[in-house]
Kinemage of the C-alpha trace (Angstrom):
@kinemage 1
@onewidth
@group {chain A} dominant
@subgroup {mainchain}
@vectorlist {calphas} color= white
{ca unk a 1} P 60.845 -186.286 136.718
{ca unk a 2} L 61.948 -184.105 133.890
{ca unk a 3} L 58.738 -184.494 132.314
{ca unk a 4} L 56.558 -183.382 135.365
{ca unk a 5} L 58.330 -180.596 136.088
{ca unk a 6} L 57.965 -179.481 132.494
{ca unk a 7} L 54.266 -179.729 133.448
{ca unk a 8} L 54.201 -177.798 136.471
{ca unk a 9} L 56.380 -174.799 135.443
{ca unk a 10} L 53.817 -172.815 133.630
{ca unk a 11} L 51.587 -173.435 136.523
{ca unk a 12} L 54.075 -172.301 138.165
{ca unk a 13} L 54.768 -169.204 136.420
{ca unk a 14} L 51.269 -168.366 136.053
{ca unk a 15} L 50.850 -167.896 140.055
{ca unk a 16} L 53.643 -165.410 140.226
{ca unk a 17} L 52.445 -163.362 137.502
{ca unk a 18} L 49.276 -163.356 139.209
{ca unk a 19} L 51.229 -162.587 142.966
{ca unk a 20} L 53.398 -159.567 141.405
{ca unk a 21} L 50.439 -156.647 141.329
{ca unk a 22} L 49.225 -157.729 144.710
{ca unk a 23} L 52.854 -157.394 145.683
{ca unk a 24} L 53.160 -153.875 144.126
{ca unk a 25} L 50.017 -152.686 145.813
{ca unk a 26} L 50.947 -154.055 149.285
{ca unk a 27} L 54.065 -151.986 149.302
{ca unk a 28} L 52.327 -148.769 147.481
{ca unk a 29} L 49.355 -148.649 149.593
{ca unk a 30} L 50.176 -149.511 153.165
{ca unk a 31} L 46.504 -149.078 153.790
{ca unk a 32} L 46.153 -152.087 152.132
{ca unk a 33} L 47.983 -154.251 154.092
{ca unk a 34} L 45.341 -155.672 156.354
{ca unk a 35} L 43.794 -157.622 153.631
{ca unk a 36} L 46.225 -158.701 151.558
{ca unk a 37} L 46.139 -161.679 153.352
{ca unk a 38} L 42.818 -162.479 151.995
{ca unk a 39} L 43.007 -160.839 149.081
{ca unk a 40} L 46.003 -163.560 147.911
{ca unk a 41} L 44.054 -166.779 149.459
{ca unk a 42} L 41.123 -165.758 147.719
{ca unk a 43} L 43.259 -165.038 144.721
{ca unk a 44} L 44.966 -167.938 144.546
{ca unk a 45} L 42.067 -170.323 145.321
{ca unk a 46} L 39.724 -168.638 143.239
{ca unk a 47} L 41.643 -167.597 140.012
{ca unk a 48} L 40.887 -164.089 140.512
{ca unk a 49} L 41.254 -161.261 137.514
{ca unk a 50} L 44.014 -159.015 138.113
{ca unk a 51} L 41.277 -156.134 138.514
{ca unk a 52} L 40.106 -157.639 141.817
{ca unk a 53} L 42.809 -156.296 143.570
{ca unk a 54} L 42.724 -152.356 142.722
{ca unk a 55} L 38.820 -152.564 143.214
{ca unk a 56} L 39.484 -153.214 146.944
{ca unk a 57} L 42.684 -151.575 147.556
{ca unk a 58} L 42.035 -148.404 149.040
{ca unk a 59} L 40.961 -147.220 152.313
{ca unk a 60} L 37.836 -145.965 153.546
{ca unk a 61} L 37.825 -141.714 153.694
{ca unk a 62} L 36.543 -140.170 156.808
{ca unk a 63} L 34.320 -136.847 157.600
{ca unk a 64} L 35.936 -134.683 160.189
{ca unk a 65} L 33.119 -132.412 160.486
{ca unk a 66} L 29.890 -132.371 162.776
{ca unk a 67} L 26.917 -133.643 161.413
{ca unk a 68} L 24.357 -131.022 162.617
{ca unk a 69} L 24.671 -126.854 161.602
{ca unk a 70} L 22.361 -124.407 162.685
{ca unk a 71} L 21.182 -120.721 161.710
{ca unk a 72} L 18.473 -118.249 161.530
{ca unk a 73} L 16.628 -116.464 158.363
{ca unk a 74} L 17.937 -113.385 157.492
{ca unk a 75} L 21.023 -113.797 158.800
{ca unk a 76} L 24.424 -114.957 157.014
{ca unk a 77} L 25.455 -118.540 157.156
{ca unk a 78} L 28.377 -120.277 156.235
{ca unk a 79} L 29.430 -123.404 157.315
{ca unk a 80} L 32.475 -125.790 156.021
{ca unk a 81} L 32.234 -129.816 155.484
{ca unk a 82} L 35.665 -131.504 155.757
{ca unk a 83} L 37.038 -134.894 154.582
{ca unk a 84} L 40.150 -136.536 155.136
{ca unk a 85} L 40.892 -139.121 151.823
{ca unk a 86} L 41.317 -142.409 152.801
{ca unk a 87} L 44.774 -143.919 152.644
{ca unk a 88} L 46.322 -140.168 152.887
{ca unk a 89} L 45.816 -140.083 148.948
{ca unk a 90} L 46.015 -136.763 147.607
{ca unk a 91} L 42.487 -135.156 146.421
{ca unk a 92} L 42.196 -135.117 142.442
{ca unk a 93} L 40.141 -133.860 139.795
{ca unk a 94} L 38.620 -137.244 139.416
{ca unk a 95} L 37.085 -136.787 142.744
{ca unk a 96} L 33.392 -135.571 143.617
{ca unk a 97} L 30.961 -134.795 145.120
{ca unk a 98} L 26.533 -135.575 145.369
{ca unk a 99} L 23.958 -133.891 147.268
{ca unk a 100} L 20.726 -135.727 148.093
{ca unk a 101} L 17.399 -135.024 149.914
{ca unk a 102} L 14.427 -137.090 150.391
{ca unk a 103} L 15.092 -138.708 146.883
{ca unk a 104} L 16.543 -136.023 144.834
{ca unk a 105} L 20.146 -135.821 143.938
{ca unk a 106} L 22.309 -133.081 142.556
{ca unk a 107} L 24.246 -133.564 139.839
{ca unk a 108} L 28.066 -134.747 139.833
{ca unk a 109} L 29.757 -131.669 141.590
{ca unk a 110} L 33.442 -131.023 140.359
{ca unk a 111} L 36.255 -128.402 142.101
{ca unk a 112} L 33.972 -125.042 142.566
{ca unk a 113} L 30.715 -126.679 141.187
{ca unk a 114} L 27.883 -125.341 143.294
{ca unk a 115} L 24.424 -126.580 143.758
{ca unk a 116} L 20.565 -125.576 145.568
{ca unk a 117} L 19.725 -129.305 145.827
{ca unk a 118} L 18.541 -130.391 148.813
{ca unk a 119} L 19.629 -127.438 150.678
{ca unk a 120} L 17.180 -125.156 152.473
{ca unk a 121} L 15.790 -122.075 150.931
{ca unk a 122} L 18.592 -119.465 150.232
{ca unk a 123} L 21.421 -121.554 150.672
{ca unk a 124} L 24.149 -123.549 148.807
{ca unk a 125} L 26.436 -126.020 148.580
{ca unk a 126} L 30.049 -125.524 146.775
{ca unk a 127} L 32.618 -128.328 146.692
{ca unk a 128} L 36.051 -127.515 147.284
{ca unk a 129} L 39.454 -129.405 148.207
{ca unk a 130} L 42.735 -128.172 148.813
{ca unk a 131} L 45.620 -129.178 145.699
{ca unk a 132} L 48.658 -131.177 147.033
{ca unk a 133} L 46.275 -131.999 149.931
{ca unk a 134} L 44.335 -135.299 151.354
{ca unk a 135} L 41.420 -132.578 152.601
{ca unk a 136} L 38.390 -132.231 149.963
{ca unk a 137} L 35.426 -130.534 151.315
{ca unk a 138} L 32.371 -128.171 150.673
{ca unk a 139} L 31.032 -124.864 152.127
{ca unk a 140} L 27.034 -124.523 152.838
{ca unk a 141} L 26.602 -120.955 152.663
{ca unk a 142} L 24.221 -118.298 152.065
{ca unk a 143} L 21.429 -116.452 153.779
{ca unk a 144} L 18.731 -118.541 154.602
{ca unk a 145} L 14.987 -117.586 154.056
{ca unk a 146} L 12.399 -119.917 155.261
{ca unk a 147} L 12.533 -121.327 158.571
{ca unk a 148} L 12.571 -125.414 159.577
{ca unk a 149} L 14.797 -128.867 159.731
{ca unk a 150} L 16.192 -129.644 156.771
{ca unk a 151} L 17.966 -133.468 156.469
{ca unk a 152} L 20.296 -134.136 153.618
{ca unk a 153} L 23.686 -136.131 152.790
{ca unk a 154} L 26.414 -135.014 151.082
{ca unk a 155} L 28.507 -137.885 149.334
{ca unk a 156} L 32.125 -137.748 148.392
{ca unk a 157} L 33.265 -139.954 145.909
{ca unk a 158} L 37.309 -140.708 145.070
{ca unk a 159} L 37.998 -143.352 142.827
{ca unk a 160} L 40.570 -145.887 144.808
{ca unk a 161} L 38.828 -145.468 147.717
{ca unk a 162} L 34.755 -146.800 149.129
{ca unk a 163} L 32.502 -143.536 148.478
{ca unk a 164} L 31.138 -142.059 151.790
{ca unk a 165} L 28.020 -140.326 152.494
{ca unk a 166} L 27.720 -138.257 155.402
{ca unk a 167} L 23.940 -137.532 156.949
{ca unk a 168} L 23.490 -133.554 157.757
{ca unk a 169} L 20.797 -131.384 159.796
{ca unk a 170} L 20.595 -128.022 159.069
{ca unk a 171} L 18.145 -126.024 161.277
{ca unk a 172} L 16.940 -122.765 160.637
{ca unk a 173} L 15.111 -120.873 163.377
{ca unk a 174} L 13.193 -117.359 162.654
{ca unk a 175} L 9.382 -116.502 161.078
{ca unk a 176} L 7.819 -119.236 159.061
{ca unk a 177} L 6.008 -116.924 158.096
{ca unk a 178} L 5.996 -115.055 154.829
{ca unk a 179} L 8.509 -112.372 155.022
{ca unk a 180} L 8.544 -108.649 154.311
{ca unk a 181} L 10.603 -107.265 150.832
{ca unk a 182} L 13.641 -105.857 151.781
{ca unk a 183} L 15.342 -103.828 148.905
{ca unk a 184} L 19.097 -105.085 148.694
{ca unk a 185} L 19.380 -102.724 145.158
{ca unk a 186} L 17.765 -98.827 144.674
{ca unk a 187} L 17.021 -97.858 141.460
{ca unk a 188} L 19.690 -95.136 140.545
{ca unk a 189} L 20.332 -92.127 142.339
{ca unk a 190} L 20.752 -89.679 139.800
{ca unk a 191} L 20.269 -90.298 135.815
{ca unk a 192} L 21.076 -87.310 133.288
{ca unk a 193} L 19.284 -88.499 129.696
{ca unk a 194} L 19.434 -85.751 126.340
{ca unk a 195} L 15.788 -85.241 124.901
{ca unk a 196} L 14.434 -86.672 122.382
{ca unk a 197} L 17.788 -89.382 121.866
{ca unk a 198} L 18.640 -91.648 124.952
{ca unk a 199} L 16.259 -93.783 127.021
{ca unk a 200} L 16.328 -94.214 130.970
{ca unk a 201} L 16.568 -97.146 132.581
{ca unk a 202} L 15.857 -97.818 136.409
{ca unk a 203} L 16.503 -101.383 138.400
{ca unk a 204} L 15.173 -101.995 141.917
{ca unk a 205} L 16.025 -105.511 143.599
{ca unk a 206} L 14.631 -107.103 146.166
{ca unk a 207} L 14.124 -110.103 148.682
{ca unk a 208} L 11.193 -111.437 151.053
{ca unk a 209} L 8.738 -114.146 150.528
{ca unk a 210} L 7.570 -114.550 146.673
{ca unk a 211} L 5.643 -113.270 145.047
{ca unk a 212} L 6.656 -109.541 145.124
{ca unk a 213} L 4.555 -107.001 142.948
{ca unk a 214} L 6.242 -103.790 142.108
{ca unk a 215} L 4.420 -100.581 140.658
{ca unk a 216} L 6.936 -97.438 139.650
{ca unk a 217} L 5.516 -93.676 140.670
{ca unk a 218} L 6.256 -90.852 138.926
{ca unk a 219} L 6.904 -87.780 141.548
{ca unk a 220} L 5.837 -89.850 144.493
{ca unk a 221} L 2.373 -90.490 143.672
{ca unk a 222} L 1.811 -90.707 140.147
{ca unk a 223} L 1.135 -94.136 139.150
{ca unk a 224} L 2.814 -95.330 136.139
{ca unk a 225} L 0.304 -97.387 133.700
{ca unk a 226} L 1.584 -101.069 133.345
{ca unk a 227} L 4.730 -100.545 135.120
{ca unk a 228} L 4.550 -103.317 137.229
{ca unk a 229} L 8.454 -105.107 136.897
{ca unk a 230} L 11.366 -105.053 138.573
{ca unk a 231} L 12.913 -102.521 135.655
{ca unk a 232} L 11.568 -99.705 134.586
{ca unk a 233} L 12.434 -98.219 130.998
{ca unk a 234} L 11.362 -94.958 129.524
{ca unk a 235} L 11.801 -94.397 125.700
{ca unk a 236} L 12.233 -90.983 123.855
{ca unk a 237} L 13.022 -89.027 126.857
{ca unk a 238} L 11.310 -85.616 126.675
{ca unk a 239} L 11.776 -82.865 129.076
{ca unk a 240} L 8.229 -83.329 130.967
{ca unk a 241} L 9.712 -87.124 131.802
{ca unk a 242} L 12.378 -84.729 134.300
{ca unk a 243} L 11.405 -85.911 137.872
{ca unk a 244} L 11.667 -88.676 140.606
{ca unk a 245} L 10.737 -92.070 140.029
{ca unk a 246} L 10.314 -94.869 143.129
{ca unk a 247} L 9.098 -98.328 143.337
{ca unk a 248} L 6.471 -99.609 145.727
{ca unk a 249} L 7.285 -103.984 146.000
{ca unk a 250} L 4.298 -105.819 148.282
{ca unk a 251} L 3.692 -109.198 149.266
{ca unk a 252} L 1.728 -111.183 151.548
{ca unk a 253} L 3.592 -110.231 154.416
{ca unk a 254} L 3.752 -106.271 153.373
{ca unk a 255} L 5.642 -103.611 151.347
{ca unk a 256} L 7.966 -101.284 150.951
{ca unk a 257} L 9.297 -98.083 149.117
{ca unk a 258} L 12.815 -97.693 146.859
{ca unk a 259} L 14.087 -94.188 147.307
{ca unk a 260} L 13.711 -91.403 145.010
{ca unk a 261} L 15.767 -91.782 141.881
{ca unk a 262} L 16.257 -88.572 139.866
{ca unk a 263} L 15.631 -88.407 136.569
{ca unk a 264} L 17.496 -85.051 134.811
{ca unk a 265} L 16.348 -84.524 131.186
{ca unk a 266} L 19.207 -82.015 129.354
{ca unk a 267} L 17.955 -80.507 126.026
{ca unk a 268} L 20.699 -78.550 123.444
{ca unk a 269} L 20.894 -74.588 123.680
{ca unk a 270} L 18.410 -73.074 121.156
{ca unk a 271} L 17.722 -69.218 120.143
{ca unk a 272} L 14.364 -68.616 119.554
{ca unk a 273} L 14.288 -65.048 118.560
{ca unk a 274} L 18.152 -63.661 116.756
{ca unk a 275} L 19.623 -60.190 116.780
{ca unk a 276} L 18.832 -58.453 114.159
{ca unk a 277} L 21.188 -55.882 111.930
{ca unk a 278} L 20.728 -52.172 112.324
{ca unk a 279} L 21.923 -48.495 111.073
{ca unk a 280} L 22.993 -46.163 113.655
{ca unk a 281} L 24.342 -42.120 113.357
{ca unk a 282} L 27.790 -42.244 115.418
{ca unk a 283} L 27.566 -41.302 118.749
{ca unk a 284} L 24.459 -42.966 119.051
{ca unk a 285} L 23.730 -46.208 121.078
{ca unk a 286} L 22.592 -49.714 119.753
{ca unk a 287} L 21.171 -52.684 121.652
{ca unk a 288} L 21.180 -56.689 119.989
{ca unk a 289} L 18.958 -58.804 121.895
{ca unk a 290} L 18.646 -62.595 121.714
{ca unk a 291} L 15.956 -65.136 123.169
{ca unk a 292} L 17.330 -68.634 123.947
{ca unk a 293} L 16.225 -71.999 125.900
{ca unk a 294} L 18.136 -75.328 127.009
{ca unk a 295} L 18.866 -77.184 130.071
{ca unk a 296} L 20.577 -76.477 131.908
{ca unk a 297} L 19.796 -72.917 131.706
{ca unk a 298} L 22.503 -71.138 128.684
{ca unk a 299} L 25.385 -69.290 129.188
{ca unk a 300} L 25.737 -66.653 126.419
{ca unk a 301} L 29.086 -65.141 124.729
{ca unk a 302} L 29.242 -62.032 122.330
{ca unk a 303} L 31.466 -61.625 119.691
{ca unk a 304} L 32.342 -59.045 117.260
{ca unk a 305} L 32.942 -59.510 113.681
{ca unk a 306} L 32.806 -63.857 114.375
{ca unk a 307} L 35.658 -64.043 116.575
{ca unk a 308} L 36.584 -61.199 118.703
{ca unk a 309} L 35.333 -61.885 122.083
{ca unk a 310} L 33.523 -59.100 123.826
{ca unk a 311} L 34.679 -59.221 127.176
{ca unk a 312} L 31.776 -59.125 129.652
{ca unk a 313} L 28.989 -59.769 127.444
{ca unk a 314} L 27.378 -62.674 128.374
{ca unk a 315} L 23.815 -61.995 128.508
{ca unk a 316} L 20.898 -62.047 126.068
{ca unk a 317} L 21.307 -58.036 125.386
{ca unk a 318} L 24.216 -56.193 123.730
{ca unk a 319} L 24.099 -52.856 124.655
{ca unk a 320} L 26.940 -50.044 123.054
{ca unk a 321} L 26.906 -46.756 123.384
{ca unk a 322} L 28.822 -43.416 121.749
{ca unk a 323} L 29.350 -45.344 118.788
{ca unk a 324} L 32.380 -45.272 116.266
{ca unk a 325} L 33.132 -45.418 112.669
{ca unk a 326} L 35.206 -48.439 113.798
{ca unk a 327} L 32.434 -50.455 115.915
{ca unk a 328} L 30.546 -51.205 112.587
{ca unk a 329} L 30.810 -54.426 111.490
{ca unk a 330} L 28.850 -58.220 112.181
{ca unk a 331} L 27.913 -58.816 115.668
{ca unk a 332} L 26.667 -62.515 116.879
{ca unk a 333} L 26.494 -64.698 120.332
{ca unk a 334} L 27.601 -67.550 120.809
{ca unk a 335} L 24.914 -70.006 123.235
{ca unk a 336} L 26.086 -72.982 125.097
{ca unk a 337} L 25.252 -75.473 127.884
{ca unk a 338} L 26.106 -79.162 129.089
{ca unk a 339} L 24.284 -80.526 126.088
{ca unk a 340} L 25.431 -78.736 123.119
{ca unk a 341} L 26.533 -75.291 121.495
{ca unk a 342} L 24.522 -73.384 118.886
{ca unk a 343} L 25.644 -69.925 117.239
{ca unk a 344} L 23.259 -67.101 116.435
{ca unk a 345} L 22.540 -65.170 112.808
{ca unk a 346} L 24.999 -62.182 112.084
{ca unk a 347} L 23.719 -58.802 112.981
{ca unk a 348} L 25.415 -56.020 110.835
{ca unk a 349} L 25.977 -52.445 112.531
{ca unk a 350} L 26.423 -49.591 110.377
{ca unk a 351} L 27.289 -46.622 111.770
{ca unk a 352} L 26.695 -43.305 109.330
{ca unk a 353} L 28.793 -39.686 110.111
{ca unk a 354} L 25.737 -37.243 111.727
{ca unk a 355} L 24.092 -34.043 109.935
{ca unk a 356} L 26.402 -31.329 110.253
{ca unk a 357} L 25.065 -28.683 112.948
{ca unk a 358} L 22.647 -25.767 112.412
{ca unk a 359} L 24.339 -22.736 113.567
{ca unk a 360} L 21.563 -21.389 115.601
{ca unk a 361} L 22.807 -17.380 116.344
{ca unk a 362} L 25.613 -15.146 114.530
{ca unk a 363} L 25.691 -11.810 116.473
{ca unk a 364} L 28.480 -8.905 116.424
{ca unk a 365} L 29.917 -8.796 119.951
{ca unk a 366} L 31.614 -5.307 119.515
{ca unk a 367} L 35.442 -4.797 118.649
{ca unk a 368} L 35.723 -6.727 115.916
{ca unk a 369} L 34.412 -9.749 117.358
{ca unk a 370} L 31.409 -11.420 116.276
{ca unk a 371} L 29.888 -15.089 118.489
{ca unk a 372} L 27.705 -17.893 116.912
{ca unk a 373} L 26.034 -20.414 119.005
{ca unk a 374} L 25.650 -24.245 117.461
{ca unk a 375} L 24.265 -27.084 119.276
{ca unk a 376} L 27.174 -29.873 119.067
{ca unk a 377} L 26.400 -33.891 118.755
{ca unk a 378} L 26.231 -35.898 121.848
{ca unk a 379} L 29.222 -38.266 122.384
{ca unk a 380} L 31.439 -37.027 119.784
{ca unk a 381} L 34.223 -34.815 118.784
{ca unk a 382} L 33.082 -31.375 117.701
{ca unk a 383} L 36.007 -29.807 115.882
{ca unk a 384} L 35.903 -26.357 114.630
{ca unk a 385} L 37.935 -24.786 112.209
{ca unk a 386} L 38.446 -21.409 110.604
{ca unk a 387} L 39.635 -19.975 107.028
{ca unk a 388} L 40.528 -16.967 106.107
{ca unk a 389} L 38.762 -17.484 102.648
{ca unk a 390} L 35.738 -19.739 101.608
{ca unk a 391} L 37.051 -20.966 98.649
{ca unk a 392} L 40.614 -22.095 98.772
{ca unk a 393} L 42.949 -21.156 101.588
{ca unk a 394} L 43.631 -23.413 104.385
{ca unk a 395} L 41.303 -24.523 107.360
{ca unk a 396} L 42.916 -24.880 110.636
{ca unk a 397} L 41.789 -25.738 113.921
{ca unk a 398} L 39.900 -23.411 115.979
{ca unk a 399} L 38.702 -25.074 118.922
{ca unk a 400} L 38.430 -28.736 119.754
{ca unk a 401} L 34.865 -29.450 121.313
{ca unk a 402} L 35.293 -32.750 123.640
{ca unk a 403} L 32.364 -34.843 123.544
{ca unk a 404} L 29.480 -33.457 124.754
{ca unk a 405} L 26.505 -35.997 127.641
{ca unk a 406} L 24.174 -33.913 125.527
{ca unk a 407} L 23.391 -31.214 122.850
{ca unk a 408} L 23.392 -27.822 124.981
{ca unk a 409} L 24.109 -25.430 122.897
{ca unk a 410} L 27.462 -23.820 122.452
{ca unk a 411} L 28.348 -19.978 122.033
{ca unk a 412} L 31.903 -19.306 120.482
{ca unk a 413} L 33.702 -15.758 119.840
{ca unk a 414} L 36.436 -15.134 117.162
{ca unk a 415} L 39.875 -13.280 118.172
{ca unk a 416} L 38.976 -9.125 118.005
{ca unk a 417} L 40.198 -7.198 114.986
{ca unk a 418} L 40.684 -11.243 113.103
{ca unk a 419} L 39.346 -9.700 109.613
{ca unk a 420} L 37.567 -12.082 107.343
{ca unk a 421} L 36.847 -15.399 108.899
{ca unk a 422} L 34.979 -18.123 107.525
{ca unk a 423} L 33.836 -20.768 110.253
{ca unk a 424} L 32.942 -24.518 110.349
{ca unk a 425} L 32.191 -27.322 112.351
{ca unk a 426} L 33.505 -31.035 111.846
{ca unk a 427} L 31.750 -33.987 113.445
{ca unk a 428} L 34.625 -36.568 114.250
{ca unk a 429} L 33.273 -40.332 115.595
């Protein structure tokens, strides 16, 4: 007795080793339950690998979606395919999805994969599932383009569980027909470039039954030689490239027109003719004159001796008038715009002290008196000043002449019964 039941133990012992992982499933994976009747006679009887068990463990998922969607070209679609893990298992990373159509298959498609395969023209598929959740999923979405019935199955595969493919119809309804391009992008609005350095780029997108053939225009109806793409790139911008610029996109069905995109070409201020230095008698007038280009058009800024602003001249001219010893010096403009600054050459002013006046008359005017005439200078102070002896003595001020509009000639009379006076006439700027 002692020796047979030394034989039988390890039999024995073998069996519940072999019992103990179908024991652990049954009680993790209720699912499992039904067949774990079977799955331990066939176990037992057969000598089954441990493996067996897992391989048929889980339960079979379920689609919770319909099986049919419909929609129309041209018009949005999105549509969302639901399915519940079998056995209430959460949805993992390991899990997956395939889509298939009259023999081709998409490739494995992971959490946020998406794929073309098998779907109708202009639509997608993009598998999803929810973390923490037994719901994994996909959305078909996109805007269709070419009208028809269009079979495929989407398969969902979860490792525990039998992989389940679910047979779909999408219908589109609409034109089967080519269709016309519709622009979804316009080239830009508005493009500033600087001459000569930058390069302007313009990008039209479209849609409608392929193939679409674009040609750009140059100012609506200039044809642009071998510009026949999508893009449209000009190099070495120059200032006669400044216009509008459209794309005309045709196919079989039609065409249609971008809008207008404006091209603005900006070139630096330059001075093309500089002021030019001068020698003026005070009292006199001066005018510095420039001759400048750009785009947009130049503002212009004088200055005296390089930094002293002028206020109020900002044209081309410098005009000044009744000049000073104290106006000579360098005069210069400053030229800008939105593209760049540029200074022009000094101009130097000198300004010299006039002749002294010719005194045109000297007649006696009777008791003692005696009147001269002069003709003053314009614009100045004409001081005149009296000595009771040419050589030596003092000179004082006889008369203060304000500044004259112009040279009239002026008659002056000494005091009666003076004596000797000596006369003569200072030119002050």
């Amino acid at each position: 007795m002692k020796h047979r039941l030394t034989q039988t133990f390890p039999l024995l012992l073998a069996a519940l080793l072999q019992l103990l992982p179908l024991v652990r499933n049954f009680v993790a994976n209720a699912a499992a339950a039904n067949g774990f009747a079977f799955i331990l006679r066939w176990g037992i009887g057969a000598g089954a690998a441990l493996e067996s068990v897992a391989a048929v463990s889980g339960a079979t998922s379920v689609f919770t979606t319909p099986t049919s969607f419909s929609g129309t070209v041209g018009n949005t679609f999105s549509n969302k395919i639901s399915c519940t893990i079998g056995g209430g298992n959460t949805a993992a990373s390991s899990d997956y999805f395939t889509v298939s159509s009259g023999g081709t298959s998409s490739p494995t498609l992971a959490n946020g994969k998406s794929t073309t395969v098998a779907m109708p023209p202009g639509l997608s598929f993009t598998a999803s599932w929810v973390n923490n959740s037994s719901t994994i999923g996909g959305y078909i979405s996109g805007t269709p383009t070419t009208a028809g019935t269009y079979p495929c199955t989407v398969t969902v595969v979860s490792p525990g569980n039998a992989s389940l493919g679910q047979a779909i119809t999408i219908t589109i309804g609409g034109s089967t027909g080519p269709t016309t391009p519709v622009i979804t992008n316009q080239p830009v609005i508005a493009a500033t470039n600087l001459i000569g350095t930058t390069n302007a780029l313009f990008n039209v997108v479209a849609g409608g039954t392929a193939p679409l053939s674009y040609q750009w225009y140059f100012n609506t109806n200039t044809a642009l030689l071998n510009q026949t793409n999508a893009a449209l790139t000009l190099s070495n911008i120059q200032l006669t490239n400044a216009g509008y610029y459209r794309c005309t996109i045709t196919n079989a069905a039609g065409g249609t027109n971008s809008a207008n995109a404006l091209l603005t070409v900006w070139q630096p201020p330059v001075i093309t003719n500089q002021p030019a230095g001068t020698m003026v008698v005070a009292g006199g007038t001066v005018t510095f004159s420039i001759a400048a280009g750009g785009l947009p058009a130049p503002a212009c800024q004088w200055k005296f001796n390089t930094n002293t602003v002028l206020a109020g001249a900002t044209g081309t001219t410098l005009s000044l008038t009744n000049l000073h010893a104290s106006q000579a010096g360098t005069y210069s403009v400053t030229v800008t715009n939105a593209a760049g600054v540029t200074n022009s050459f000094l101009a130097t002013l000198t300004v010299t002290n006039p002749p002294p006046p010719v005194l045109a008359n000297v007649v006696n005017g009777g008791g003692g008196k005696f009147n001269f005439t002069f003709t003053p200078v314009p614009g100045l102070t004409n001081t005149v000043l009296t000595n009771g002896m040419l050589v030596g003595g003092n000179w004082g001020v006889f008369t203060n002449l304000p500044p004259q509009s112009s040279a009239t000639p002026v008659t002056l009379a000494s005091p009666a019964d003076s004596g000797n006076l000596f006369y003569k006439l200072m030119i002050q700027p």
